[in-house]
C-alpha positions in Angstrom: 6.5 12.8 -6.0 4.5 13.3 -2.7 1.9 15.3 -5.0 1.7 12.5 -7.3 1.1 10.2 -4.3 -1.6 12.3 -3.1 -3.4 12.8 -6.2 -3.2 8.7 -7.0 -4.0 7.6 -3.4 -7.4 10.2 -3.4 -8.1 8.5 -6.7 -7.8 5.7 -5.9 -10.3 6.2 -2.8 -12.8 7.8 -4.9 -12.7 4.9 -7.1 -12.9 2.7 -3.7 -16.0 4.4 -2.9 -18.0 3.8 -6.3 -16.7 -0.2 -6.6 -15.8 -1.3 -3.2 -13.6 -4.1 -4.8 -10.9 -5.0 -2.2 -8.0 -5.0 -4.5 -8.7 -1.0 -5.3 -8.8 -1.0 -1.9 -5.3 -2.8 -1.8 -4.3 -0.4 -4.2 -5.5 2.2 -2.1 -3.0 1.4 1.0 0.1 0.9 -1.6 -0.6 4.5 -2.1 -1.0 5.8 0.8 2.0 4.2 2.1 3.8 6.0 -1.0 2.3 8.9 0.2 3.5 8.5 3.9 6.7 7.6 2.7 7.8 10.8 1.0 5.9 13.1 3.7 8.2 11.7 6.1 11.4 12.1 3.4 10.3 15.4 2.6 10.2 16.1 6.7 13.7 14.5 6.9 15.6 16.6 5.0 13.8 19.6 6.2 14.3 19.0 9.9 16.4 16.7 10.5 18.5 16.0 7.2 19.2 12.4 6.0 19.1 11.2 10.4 15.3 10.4 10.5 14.9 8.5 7.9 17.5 5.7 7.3 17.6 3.6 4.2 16.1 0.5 6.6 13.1 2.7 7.6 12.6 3.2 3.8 12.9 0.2 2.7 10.3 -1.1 5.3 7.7 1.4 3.7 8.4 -0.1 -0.2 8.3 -3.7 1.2 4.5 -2.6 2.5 4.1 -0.7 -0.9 5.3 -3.8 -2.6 3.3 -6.7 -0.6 0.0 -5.1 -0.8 0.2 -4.1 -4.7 1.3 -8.1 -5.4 -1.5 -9.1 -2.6 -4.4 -6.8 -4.7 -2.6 -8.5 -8.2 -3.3 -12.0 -6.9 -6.6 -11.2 -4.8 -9.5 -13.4 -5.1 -13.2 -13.5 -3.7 -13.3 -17.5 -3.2 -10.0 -17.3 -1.1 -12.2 -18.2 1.7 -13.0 -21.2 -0.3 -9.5 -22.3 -1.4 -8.5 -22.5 2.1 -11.6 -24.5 3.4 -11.1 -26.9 0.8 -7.3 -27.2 2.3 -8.4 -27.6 5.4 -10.7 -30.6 4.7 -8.6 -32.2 2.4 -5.5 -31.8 5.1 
């Protein structure tokens, strides 16, 4: 799985590089963070196994993995827009 991470989240910055569209780059850190993830599970049962890495501490990295794929799904250039409109109307 940490391979698979890898390979996706330099894809994914290659892809970055040609487009420059924020959500790939949204994307981008939802990978890494997969990637982070399971170097740090793969160093926790290798070093210190299963008391590094507690089920919290996991679950922190998926709620990152998790808010920045749904933030890149609903991400849109005239956000700036929406919320000045908000702000006048308010």
């Amino acid at each position: 799985m940490f391979f698979l991470a890898l390979a996706i989240f330099i894809i994914s910055l290659f892809a970055y590089s040609k487009s420059k569209s924020r959500r790939i780059l949204l994307v981008s850190l939802a990978f890494f963070l997969f990637t982070v993830k399971w170097l740090v599970k793969i160093l926790d049962i290798f070093y210190s196994p299963g008391r590094f890495l507690s089920d919290s501490s996991e679950n922190l990295f998926e709620l990152g993995i998790m808010v920045s794929l749904l933030v890149a799904l609903f991400y849109r250039k005239s956000w700036k827009k929406v919320f000045a409109n908000e702000e006048r109307s308010g």
